[in-house]
Structures are given as structure tokens and as C-alpha cells.
N, C-alpha and C positions, 0 to 999 in steps of 0.2 A: 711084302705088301706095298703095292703103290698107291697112294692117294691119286684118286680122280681128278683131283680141284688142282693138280699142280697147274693146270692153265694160265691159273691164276700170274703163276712167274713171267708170264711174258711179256709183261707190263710194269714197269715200275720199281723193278730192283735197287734197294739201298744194302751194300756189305757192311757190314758192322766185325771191326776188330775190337775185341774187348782186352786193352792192352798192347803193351810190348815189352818184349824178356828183356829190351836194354834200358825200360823203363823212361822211354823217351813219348812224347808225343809226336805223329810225323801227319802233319795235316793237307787231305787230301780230299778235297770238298770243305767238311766243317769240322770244329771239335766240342765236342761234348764236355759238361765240366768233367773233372775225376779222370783227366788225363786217359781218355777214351774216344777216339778217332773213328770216322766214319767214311770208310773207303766206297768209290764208286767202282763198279768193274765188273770180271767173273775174277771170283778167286781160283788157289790151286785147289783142284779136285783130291779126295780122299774115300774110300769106303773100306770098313771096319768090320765083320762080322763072327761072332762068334758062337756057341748053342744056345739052344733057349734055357730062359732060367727057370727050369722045373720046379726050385723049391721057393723062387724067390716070397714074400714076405705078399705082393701084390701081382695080380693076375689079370688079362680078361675073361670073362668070359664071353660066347660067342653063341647067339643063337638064332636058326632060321627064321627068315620073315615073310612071310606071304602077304600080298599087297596091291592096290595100283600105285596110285597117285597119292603123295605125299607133299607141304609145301616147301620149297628150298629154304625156308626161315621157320625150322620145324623143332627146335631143340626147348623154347618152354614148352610149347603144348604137348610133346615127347612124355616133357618130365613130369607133366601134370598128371596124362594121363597112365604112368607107369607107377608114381607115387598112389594114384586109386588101387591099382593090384599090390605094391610092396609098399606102406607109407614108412616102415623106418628105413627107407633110401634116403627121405627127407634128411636126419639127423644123421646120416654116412659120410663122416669128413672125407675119407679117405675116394668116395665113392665118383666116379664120372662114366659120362654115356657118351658113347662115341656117338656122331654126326652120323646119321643111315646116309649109303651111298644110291647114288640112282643117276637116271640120263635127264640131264635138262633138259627142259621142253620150251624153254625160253619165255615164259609165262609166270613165274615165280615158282612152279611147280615142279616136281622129279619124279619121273616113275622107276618105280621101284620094278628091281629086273635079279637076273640070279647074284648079283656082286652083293645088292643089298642085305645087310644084315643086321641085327640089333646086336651090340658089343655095350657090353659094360668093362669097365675096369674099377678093381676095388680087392680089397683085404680077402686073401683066398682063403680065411677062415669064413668068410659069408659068400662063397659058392656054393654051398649046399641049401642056402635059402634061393639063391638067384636061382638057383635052375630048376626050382620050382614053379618059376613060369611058364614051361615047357605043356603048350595046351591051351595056355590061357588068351584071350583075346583084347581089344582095348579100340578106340573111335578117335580117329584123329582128323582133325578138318571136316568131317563129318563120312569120313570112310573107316573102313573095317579093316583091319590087321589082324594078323591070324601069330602068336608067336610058337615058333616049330622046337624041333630039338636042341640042345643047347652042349655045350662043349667047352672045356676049358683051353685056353689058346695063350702058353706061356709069354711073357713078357721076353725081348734077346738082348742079348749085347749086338750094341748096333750103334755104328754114327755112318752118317745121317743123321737126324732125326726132323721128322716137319709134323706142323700144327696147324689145320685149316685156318682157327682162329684161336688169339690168345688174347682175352680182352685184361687192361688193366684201370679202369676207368679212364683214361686220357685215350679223347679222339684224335688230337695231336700228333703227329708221329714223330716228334721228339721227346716230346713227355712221355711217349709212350716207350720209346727205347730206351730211356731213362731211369723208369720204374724196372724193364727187364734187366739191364745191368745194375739195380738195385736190389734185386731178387736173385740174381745169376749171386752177387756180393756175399749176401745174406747166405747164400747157401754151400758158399765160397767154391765156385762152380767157375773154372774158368775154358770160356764158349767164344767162337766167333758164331755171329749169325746174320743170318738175311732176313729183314722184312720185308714182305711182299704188301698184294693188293690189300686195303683198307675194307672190311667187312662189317655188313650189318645186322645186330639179331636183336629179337624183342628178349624182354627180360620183363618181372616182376614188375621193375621201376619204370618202364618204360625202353625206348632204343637207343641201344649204346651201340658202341663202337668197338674194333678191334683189328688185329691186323693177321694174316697170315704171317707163320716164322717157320724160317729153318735155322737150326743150330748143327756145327759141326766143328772138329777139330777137338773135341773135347774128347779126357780120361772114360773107358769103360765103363768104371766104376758110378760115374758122373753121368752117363748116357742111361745109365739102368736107373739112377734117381731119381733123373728128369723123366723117366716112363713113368714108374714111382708115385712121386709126387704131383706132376705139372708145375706149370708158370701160371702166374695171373690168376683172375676170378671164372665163375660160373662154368666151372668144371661139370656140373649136372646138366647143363646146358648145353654140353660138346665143345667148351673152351680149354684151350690149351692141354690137350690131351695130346703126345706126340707117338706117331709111329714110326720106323723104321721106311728110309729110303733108299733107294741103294746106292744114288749120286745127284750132286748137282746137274751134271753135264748132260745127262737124259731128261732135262727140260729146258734145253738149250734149241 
């Protein structure tokens, strides 16, 4: 699966290496505290793929969308109005909504076309509630969506991986790759990655910030966690939810 939004990369590229096996810092542009280097460049190309994880512990699932017009900054009112059809999505740690894909119309707006589709990802013991919405309807921006058949769409081993947006509180984009290889740490996840273009979404609180990411070079193991789990906050929101890419160099 390709994300749409990789357009995004044509602008703005920061390589992030997290680390080095001689345990040296080799500073090229700037350095990060924690002995963490921030490379400018294209890195070397890599792509990984292996089956889907049929049994894995977390899944998406995937279900038709009928539609027009949807807004490009659509991910609370999404959640707002999916939480009227399922409210214990509310309390789903585990639970994220992929970003609906569509064509930009250059207006804030995306119309929704056959690529669009509603995806959840979440604990494949509550697929049999989610695809319960198979039928069901919902009003967003003050249009009608219709949600169609639904399907379960296994999680792969896969690096690549990219994130439209992964917000961690900081607008900053040092702060902000900072909190990521404070989480990469935490999860003892070792990733080089790229930050891309700097994105905007409403939220609860008002509008935060985030960035697009691709992470690569990482353990299989490590690629299926980060599908898993995510980075960052407002995962119901369509933050930091990563898919499978098939390479850098295809958005070059």
C-alpha cells in the first residue's frame, strides 16, 4: 500500500540516524543531545517484506466508504462521529483510525474516490464489534457517508514504514525528534528515520502540530511493534499510525 501524501517528501527532508555501532557521534549538519546525529541527504535505500501477520495480537480492519466531500483536517470530527456509532472506541488504548484517503481539491477539502476507505487498526479480539458497522451511516461536515462491507486486513513485516502525521506535543522540529528518539529509547527500538512536511490537525485542545515520518532500517520484529503500537499521541485522530512503503527512492 502506498500512501498518497508521500508528496509531502519533496520538501523539506531532515535524515535522522539514531546512533552509531562505533558509538561515536559524526556530526553532519547538527547533533542532538544523547549522542544522536542528524544527517542531511538521501540515505542507502532498503525494502523488506515478508507475509502478513495472520495471527498477529493487532489488526486493521478495513471497510467500504461511500462518500463525496470530506475535509483534509478530518480526523476529530471522524472520531467524534464514529464514537456516536461505537462510544467504547473512546476507552480503546490500543484503538487508531487511519486518515481516509481522497483527491485534493485544493480547498481544504478531499473527495472521496474508490482508494478511500475507513481502516481502523486495534486489538483483533474487537473485530467482531467493528465490523458491526457494516451498514451503518454517520454526517461529517454536514455530508453523509454511507459505511459499506468491512474486512480484516492483516498487519506485514515490512520496513519501510511511513506515518502521514505523528504528533508529540512539540511544534518544534527538534523537540520533536527528540521526544521520537525518546520513544524509539523507551521502546528500545533502534530506527533511522526521516521527518518530513510539518502538519496541521484540530484536536480536543485546540491545533497542534506534527510532522510526517518514515522510519527504516529497523529489526522485523521492531517494524511489526511500531504497526502495533504507534509513535506519539492522538492515534484516534489518525496520528502516528504507520503503513508499509515499499522504498524511499519512489519519492524521489
Amino acid at each position: 500500500m502506498i500512501c498518497p501524501y508521500l508528496i509531502d517528501y519533496l520538501k523539506g527532508f531532515v535524515f535522522y540516524n539514531k546512533g552509531r555501532s562505533d558509538g561515536k557521534t559524526y556530526q553532519v549538519g547538527h547533533v542532538l543531545p544523547g549522542n544522536r546525529s542528524i544527517i542531511i541527504g538521501w540515505l542507502a535505500e532498503e525494502s523488506f517484506v515478508k507475509q502478513d501477520m495472520n495471527e498477529a495480537a493487532v489488526t486493521d480492519i478495513q471497510f467500504e466508504l461511500k462518500g463525496a466531500m470530506l475535509p483534509k483536517d478530518h480526523g476529530y470530527p471522524l472520531y467524534l462521529a464514529l464514537v456516536e456509532l461505537l462510544p467504547w472506541i473512546a476507552d480503546e488504548p490500543l484503538l487508531g483510525i487511519h486518515p481516509v484517503q481522497g483527491a485534493d481539491l485544493g480547498d481544504g477539502n478531499l473527495m472521496l474516490n474508490r482508494r478511500g476507505k475507513l481502516v481502523f487498526r486495534a486489538a483483533r479480539e474487537r473485530a467482531p464489534e467493528l465490523l458491526q458497522l457494516t451498514g451503518r451511516a454517520f454526517q461529517l461536515g454536514g455530508k453523509a457517508f454511507a459505511i459499506g462491507a468491512g474486512k480484516l486486513r492483516p498487519l506485514s513485516w515490512h520496513t519501510p514504514l511511513y506515518a502521514h502525521c505523528v504528533t508529540t506535543g512539540y511544534a518544534d522540529e527538534r523537540e520533536f525528534t527528540q521526544a521520537i528518539l525518546s520513544e524509539l529509547d523507551a521502546y528500545k527500538i533502534d530506527s533511522r528515520f526521516i521527518c518530513g512536511k510539518r502538519q496541521t490537525l484540530t484536536t480536543a485542545q485546540g491545533i497542534e502540530y506534527g510532522y510526517s515520518l518514515m522510519l527504516h532500517g529497523m529489526q522485523m520484529e521492531h517494524a511489526l511493534q511500531i504497526q502495533e503500537q504507534g509513535l506519539g499521541t492522538n492515534r484516534k485522530l489518525g496520528c502516528g499510525i504507520f503503513i508499509p512503503h515499499k522504498s524511499i527512492t519512489a519519492v524521489s
